[in-house]
Structures are given as structure tokens and as C-alpha cells.
C-alpha positions as CSV (number, residue, x, y, z in Angstrom):
1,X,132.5,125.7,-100.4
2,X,135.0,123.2,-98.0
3,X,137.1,126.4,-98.4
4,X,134.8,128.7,-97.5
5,X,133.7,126.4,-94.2
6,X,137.2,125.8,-93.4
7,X,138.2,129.5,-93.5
8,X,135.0,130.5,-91.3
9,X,135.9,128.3,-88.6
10,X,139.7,129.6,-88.4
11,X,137.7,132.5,-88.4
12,X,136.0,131.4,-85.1
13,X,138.4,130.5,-83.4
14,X,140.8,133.1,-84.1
15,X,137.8,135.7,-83.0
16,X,137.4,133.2,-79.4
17,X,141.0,134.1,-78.6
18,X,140.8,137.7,-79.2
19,X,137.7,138.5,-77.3
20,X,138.1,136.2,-74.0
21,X,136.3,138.4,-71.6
22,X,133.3,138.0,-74.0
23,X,133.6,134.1,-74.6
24,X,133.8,134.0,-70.3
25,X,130.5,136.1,-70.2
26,X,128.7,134.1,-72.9
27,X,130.1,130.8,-71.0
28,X,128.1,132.2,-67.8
29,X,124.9,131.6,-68.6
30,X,125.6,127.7,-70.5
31,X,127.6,126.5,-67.6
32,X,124.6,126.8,-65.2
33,X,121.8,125.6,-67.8
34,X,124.1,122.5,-69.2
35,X,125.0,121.6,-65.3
36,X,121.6,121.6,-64.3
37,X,120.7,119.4,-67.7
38,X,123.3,116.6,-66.6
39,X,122.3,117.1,-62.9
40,X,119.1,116.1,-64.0
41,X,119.8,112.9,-66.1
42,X,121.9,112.0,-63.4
43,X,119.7,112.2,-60.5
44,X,117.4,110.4,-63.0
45,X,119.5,107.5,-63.4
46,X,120.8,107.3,-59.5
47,X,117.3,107.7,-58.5
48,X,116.2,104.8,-61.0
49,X,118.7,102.3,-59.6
50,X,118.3,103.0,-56.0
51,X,114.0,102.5,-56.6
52,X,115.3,99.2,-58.5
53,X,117.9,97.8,-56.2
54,X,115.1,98.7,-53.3
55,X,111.9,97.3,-54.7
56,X,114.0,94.2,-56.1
57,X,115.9,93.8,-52.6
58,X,112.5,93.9,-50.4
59,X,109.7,92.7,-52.7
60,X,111.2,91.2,-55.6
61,X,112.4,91.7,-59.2
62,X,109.9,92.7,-62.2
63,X,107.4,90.5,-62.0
64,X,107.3,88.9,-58.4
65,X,103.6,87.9,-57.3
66,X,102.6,86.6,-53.8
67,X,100.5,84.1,-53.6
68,X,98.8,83.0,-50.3
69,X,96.5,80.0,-49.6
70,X,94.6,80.1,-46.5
71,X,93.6,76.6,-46.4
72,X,94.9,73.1,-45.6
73,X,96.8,71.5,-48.5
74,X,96.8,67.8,-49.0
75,X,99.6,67.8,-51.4
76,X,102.2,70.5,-51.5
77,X,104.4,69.4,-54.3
78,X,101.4,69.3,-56.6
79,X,100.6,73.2,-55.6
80,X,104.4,74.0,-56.1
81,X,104.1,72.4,-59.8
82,X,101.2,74.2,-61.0
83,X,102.4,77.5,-59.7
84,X,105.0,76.3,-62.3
85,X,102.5,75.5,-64.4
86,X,101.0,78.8,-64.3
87,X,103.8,80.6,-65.5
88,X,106.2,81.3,-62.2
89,X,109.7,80.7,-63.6
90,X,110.4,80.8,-60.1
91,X,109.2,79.6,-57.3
92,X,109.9,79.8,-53.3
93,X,107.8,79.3,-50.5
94,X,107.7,82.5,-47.9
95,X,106.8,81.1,-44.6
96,X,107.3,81.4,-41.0
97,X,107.8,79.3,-38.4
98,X,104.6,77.8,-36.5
99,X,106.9,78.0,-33.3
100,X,109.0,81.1,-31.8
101,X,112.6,80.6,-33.2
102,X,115.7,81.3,-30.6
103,X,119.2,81.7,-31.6
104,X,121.8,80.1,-29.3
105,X,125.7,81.1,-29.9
106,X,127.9,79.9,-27.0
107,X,126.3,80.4,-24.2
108,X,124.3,83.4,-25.3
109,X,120.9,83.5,-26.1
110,X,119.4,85.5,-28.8
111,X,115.4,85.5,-28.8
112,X,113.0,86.7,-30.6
113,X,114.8,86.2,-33.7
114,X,112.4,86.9,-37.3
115,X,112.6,83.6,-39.5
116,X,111.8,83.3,-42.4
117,X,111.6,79.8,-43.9
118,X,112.6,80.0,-47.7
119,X,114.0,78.0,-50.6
120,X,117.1,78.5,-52.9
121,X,115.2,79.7,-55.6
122,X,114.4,83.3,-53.6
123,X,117.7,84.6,-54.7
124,X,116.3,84.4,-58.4
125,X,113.3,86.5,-57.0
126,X,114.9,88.7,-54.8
127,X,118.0,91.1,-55.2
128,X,120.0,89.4,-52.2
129,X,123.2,90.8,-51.7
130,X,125.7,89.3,-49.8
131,X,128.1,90.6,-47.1
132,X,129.9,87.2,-46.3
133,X,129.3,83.8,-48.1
134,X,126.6,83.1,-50.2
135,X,123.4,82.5,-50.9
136,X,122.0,79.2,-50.4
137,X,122.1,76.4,-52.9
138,X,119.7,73.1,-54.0
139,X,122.9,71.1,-52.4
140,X,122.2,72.3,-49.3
141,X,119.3,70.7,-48.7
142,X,121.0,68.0,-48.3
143,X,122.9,69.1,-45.5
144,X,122.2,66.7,-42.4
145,X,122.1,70.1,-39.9
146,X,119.6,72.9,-40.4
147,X,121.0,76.0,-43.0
148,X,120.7,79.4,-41.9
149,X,121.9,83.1,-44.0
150,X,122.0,85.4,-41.4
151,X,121.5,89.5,-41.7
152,X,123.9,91.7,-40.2
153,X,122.2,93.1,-37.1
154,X,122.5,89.1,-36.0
155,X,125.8,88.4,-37.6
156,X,127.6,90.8,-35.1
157,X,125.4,89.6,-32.5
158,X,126.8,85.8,-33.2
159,X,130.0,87.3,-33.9
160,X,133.0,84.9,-34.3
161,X,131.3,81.9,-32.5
162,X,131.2,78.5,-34.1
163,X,128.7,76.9,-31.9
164,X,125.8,77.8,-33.3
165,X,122.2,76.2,-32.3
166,X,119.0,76.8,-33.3
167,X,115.8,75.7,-31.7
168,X,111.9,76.2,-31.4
169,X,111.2,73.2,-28.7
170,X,114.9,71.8,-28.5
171,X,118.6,73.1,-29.7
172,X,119.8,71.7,-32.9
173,X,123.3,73.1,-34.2
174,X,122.9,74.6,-37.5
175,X,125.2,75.9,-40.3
176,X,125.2,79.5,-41.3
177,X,126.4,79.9,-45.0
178,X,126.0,83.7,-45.4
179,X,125.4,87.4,-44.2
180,X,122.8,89.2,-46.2
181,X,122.6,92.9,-46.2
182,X,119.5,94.2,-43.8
183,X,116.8,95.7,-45.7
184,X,113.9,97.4,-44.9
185,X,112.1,94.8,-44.3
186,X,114.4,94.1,-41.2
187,X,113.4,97.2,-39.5
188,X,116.7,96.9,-37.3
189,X,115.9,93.7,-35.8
190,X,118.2,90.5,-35.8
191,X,116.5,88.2,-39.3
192,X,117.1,85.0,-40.6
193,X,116.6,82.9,-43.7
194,X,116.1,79.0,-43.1
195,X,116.2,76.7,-45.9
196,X,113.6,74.3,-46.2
197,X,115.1,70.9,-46.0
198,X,114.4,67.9,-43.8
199,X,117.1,68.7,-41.8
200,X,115.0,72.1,-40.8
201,X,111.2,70.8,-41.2
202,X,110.9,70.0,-37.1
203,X,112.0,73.7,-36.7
204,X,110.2,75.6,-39.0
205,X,107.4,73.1,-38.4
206,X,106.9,71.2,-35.1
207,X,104.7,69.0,-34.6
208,X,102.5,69.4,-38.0
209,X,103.9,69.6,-41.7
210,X,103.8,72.5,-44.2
211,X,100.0,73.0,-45.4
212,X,99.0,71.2,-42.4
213,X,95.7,72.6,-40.1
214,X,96.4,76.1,-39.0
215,X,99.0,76.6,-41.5
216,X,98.9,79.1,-44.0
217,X,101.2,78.7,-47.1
218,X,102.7,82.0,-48.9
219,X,105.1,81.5,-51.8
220,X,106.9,84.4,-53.8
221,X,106.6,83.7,-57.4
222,X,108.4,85.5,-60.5
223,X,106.8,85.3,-63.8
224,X,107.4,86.9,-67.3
225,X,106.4,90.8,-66.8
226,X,104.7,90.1,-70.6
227,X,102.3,87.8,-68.6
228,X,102.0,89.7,-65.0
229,X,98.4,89.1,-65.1
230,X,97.1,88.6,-61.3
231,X,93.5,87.5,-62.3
232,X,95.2,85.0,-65.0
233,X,97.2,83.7,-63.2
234,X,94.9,83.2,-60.1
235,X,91.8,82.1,-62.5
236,X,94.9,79.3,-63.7
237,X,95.2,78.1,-60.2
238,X,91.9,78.0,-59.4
239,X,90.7,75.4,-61.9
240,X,93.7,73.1,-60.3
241,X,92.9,73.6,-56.5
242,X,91.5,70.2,-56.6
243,X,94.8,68.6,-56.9
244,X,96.0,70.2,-53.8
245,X,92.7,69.1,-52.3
246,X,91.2,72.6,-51.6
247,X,87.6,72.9,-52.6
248,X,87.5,76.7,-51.8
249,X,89.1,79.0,-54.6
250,X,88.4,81.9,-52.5
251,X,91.0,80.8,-49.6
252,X,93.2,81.7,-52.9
253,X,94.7,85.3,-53.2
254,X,97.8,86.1,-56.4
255,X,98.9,89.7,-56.0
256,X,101.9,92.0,-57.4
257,X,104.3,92.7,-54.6
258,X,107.3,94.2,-57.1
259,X,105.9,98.2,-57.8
260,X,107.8,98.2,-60.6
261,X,105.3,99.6,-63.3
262,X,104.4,101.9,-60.2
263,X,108.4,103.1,-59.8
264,X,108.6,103.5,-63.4
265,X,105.4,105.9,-63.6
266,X,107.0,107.7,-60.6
267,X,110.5,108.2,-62.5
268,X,108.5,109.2,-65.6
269,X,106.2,112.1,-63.8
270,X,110.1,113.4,-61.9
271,X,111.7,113.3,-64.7
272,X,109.4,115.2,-66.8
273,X,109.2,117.9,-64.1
274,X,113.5,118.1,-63.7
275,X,113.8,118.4,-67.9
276,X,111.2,121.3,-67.4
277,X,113.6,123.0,-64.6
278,X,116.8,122.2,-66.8
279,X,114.7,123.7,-70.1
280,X,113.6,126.9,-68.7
281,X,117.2,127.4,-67.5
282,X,118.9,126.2,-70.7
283,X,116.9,128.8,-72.7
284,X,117.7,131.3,-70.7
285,X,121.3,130.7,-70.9
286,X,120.5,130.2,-74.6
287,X,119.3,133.9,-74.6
288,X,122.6,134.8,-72.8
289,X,124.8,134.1,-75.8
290,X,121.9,135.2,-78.2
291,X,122.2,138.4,-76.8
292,X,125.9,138.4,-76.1
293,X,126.2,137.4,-80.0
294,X,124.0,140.6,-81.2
295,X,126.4,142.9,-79.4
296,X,129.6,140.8,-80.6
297,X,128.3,141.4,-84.3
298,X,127.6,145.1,-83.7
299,X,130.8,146.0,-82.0
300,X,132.6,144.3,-85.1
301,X,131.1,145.6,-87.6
302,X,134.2,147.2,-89.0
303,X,136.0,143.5,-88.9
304,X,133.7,141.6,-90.7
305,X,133.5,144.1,-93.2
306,X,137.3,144.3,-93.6
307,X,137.1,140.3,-94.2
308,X,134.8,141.2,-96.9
309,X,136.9,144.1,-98.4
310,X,139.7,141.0,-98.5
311,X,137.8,138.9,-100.3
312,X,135.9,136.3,-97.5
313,X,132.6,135.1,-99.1
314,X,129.0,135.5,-96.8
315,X,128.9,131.7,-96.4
316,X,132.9,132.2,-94.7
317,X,131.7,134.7,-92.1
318,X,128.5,132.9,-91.5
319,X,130.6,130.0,-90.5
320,X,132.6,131.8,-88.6
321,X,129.7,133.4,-86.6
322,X,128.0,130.8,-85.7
323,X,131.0,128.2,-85.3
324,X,132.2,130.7,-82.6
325,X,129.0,130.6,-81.0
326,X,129.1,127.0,-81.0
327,X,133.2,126.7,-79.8
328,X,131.9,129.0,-76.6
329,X,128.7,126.7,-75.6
330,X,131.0,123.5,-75.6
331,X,133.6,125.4,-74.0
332,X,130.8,125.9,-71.3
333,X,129.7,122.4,-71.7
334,X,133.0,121.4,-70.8
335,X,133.0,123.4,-67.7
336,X,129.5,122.2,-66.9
337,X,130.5,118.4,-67.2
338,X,133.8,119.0,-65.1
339,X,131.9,120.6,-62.3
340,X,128.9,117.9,-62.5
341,X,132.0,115.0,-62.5
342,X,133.3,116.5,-59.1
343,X,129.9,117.3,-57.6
344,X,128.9,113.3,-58.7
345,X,132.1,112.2,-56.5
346,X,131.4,114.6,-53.8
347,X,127.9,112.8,-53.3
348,X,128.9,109.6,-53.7
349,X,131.5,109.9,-51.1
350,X,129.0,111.2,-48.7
351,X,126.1,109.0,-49.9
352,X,127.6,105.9,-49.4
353,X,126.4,104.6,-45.8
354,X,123.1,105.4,-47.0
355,X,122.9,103.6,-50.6
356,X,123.2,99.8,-51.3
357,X,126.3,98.6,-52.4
358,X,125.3,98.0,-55.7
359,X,124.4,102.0,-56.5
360,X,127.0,104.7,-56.6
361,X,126.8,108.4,-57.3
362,X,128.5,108.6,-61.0
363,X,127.8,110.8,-64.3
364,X,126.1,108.0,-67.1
365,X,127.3,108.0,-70.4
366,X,123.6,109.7,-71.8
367,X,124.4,112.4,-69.7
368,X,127.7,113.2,-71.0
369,X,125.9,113.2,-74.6
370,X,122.8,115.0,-73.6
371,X,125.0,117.5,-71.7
372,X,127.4,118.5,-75.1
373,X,124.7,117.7,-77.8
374,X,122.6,120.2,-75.8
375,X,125.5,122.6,-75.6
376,X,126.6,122.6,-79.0
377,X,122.3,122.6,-80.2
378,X,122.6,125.8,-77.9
379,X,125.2,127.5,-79.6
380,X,124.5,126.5,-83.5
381,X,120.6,128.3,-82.4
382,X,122.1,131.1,-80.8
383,X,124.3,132.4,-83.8
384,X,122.3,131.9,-86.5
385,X,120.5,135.1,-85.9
386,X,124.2,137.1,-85.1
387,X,125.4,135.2,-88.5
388,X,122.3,136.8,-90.4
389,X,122.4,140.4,-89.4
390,X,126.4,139.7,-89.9
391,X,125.5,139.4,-93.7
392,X,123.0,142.2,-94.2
393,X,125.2,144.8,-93.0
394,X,126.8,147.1,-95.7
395,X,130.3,146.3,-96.2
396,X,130.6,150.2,-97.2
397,X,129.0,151.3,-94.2
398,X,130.9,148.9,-91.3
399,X,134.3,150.1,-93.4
400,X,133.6,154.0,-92.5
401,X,132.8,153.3,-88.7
């Protein structure tokens, strides 16, 4: 039998080489249904990084909730350790300055600047990423001048200035650790993370402290996506709103803010609909070699019926049928994967002002499997039915043609 499978496919091959015009035609068809199989798995996987690195970078990871109290709050640290207790596994207050913040460099005056008054603990929330520097750390709130991470629009309006001063109702130099990449979020406009520290609290805060009157307090909280349970987690709160001295559980709101279950339904439903477009072009390639094949066998009648008179066994020239049905779809497969390799460069290179840094344009590794697998399941189905009608033909008959 080894014999017999080992002769078939020297068979094949031999029968590849001889008829190239025939294994280019039968190529045809696969090239264009396998490219448009990895096209699809690899839109699929640029498009589910680029919904991930955008949902992460402006709302938060999987799962971020927001959680806003509109009410005064006696006693901050207590509401910070029962979000804690709640299940956040990490937490970082979201707020903005009571005050309009102004951004002095030299002598120039940038207004109007969006602050955002945040803790260390947002880079463990949100996907941050970072031009220049770094993100901020628990030392620096420690730091005797106010911190700052800048975004780009108001990096290059600072530019290489080292007198830096911040103010709401008097200057105050600050230190700016980092450039964070503008998101959408930004909108274009110059932003800025302060870190809440004492050095920053008659900034972000003048005249009043943080759940004081007319404050409203909005913290960013991840928690495990196995317990990403709104109501739960609000309900939790609720029965320790005392401790913060609120006697109103309704001034208490916990929502999702991440969309990732949302982005992840949205892949699901696209992909489904790109497999359908890359299946209905597969088969038709598949019926390309089918029919291709049926002719083969016909035309060669004679041939395989000389192997017979020689002494080749049916299981040999099955083999050899269908392997060389199979050597011509991975042939194409090949082509097909070449072709979606440059393409994948191609769009990188002109993708790349408009993606984050953190997503290129590249072929995955399941595409390269799904791609050949699906080649070679294209050729094995597509000679069976040669192979057969190969076997029933009279030997006697296919000599005398």
C-alpha cells in the first residue's frame, strides 16, 4: 500500500510538470478564492485590534465602569475604598477642574486648555500610549510642583520651553513628565492630564476640596469582566453611601463605558458576512479545478490506462489523481499568500498616519493556516470525483483511443 501511495504521488507530480498550461488554468480560479479567504481573516484581525486599541485608548480596557456621584461627599478616601471594595481592581478619579486652566510657556499664553485631573492608576484603565516620557507614577505625587502629561497638539505648542507654569487664579511652575498620543477624545484641541497630588489640589480645586458643594466626583473603575455587573456593583455601593455621608443612593449612577462585548458582537456579525463572501468564491474556484480535473481525466484516458497495462494498482492512480489536484490548489495557495503578503505591506505603509502605533497591517499566523488548509481541503474535494471516474474506465477501451 506505502508503495502504491508513493508511486501515485510521483505520479502527480510527474503529470503537474507535463501539463503546465492546465495546472496555470486550474491555479486561476484558487488564487482568487484563497486570496480573498486570507483577505478576510486578515481584515478580521486588523479590524479587531484597531476597535481594541480604540475602545481601550478612549474609554477603557474590558471592563471599565464610570461611576458618578452627584452629591457632596464627606469623606473621599472612604468612597475610593469601597469602590475597591466593590470589585474595581482599579481605581482613578476622572475630574475636572472647578476653575478654567491656562497654560503659560515663556511668555506665551495658551488658554483654554482641557484638563483632566486623574490618578496614576488610569494607565491600568486606559490604553495610554506614550510619545515622550512616561506615564505618571505613585512617586509623583510627591513631587513639591504640580505633574502634568501633556497630548501632542499642546506638546508642539510648548515646544522646547522649560518654563512651564500652570494656573487657574495664580501661575505655579509645573513639571511635565510625558506626551500622550491624542485620541478622540481630544477632538484636536490642546489636553492635559494633572495628577492629583497636594502639590495640584489649589489648581484643580480652588478654593473648595474634592467632593466639596458643587462638586461632582466621576472616577473610572476596571473590574473583573466575570463580574461587570452595573446594577451589582451600584446596589454594593449603595448600601455603603453612608460612610461617605450621602443619604441619597439615587445621586449614584455605575455604568459600562468600554463597548467591548458591543465591539466583539460587531466583529462577530462582519466576520460572518466576509467568510460568506470568501465561501461563495472559494466554491466556485473549487468548481474550477473540479471541472478542469473532469476534462484532465478524459483527455488522458489513454495514459492512465497505459499505467494500468504496466502494472500500477487503482489505489496508485487514485493517488495520483487526486494528489495532483491537491499539488495545484497549494501551488495556488502559495500564490494567494504571496500576493496577500505584498498587498498586507502595501496597506500598512499607506495606513500608517491613520492607525495607532500599536496596530500594523500584517498577515496573522491563522491566516496563513486557514489560507493552505483551505487550499489543500479544496484540492483533496475536487479530485476525488476525477480519481473515481479515473478507475471506472475500461483499461481496454482508453488503450484503443
Amino acid at each position: 500500500m506505502l508503495r502504491s501511495l508513493i508511486a501515485g504521488i510521483v505520479l502527480a507530480f510527474a503529470g503537474s510538470r507535463a501539463n503546465v498550461s492546465r495546472t496555470i488554468l486550474s491555479c486561476a480560479g484558487i488564487v482568487v478564492g484563497i486570496g480573498a479567504l486570507i483577505t478576510v481573516v486578515t481584515a478580521g484581525d486588523t479590524g479587531e485590534r484597531f476597535a481594541t486599541s480604540y475602545t481601550e485608548a478612549n474609554f477603557g480596557v474590558a471592563a471599565t465602569m464610570q461611576v458618578d456621584l452627584m452629591a457632596e461627599v464627606s469623606d473621599v478616601e472612604a468612597l475610593e475604598t469601597d469602590l475597591r471594595r466593590a470589585g474595581g481592581e482599579a481605581v482613578s478619579l476622572v475630574g475636572f477642574p472647578s476653575g478654567s486652566v491656562v497654560v503659560r510657556s515663556g511668555d506665551q499664553v495658551i488658554p483654554d486648555v482641557d484638563t483632566t485631573v486623574v490618578d496614576a492608576e488610569l494607565g491600568d484603565i486606559r490604553r495610554l500610549n506614550m510619545r515622550e516620557g512616561r506615564w505618571f507614577t505613585e512617586g509623583d505625587t510627591a513631587s513639591l510642583a504640580p505633574v502634568l502629561v501633556v497630548n501632542e497638539v499642546l506638546a508642539d505648542q510648548i515646544g522646547d520651553s522649560a518654563d512651564i507654569q500652570i494656573g487657574t487664579s495664580e501661575w505655579r511652575d509645573v513639571r511635565i513628565v510625558g506626551v500622550v498620543e491624542g485620541t478622540a477624545m481630544d477632538s484636536g484641541w490642546s489636553s492635559a492630564y494633572l495628577l492629583r497630588s497636594p502639590a495640584s489640589a489649589d489648581i484643580a480645586y480652588p478654593g473648595t476640596e474634592l467632593g466639596g458643594a458643587g462638586t461632582q466626583l466621576t472616577y473610572a473603575v476596571r473590574v473583573d469582566p466575570g463580574d461587570a455587573d452595573e446594577e451589582a456593583i451600584r446596589s454594593r455601593l449603595a448600601t455603603a453611601a453612608w460612610r461617605w455621608g450621602v443619604d441619597d443612593p439615587e445621586t449614584l449612577s455605575v455604568y459600562r463605558v468600554d463597548g467591548a462585548d458591543e465591539v466583539e458582537q460587531l466583529l462577530f456579525y462582519l466576520s460572518l458576512g466576509l467568510f460568506g463572501i470568501a465561501g461563495v468564491t472559494l466554491t466556485t474556484g473549487l468548481l474550477g479545478v473540479l471541472n478542469v480535473g473532469l476534462v484532465t481525466v478524459r483527455e488522458r484516458r489513454r495514459e492512465l490506462a497505459t499505467y494500468r497495462a504496466l502494472g500500477a494498482s487503482r489505489l496508485t492512480l487514485f493517488v495520483a489523481v487526486v494528489t495532483e489536484s491537491v499539488v495545484v490548489s497549494l501551488v495556488a495557495g502559495v500564490i494567494a499568500l504571496a500576493s496577500c503578503y505584498g498587498l498586507a505591506a502595501a496597506a500598512d505603509a499607506l495606513a500608517t498616519d491613520f492607525l495607532p502605533p500599536d496596530v500594523a497591517v500584517y498577515v496573522p499566523f491563522q491566516a496563513v493556516l486557514v489560507g493552505l488548509g483551505s487550499a489543500a481541503a479544496v484540492g483533496l474535494l475536487a479530485g476525488v470525483i476525477p480519481a473515481w471516474r479515473a478507475l471506472r474506465a475500461s483499461v481496454v477501451a482508453g488503450l484503443r483511443e
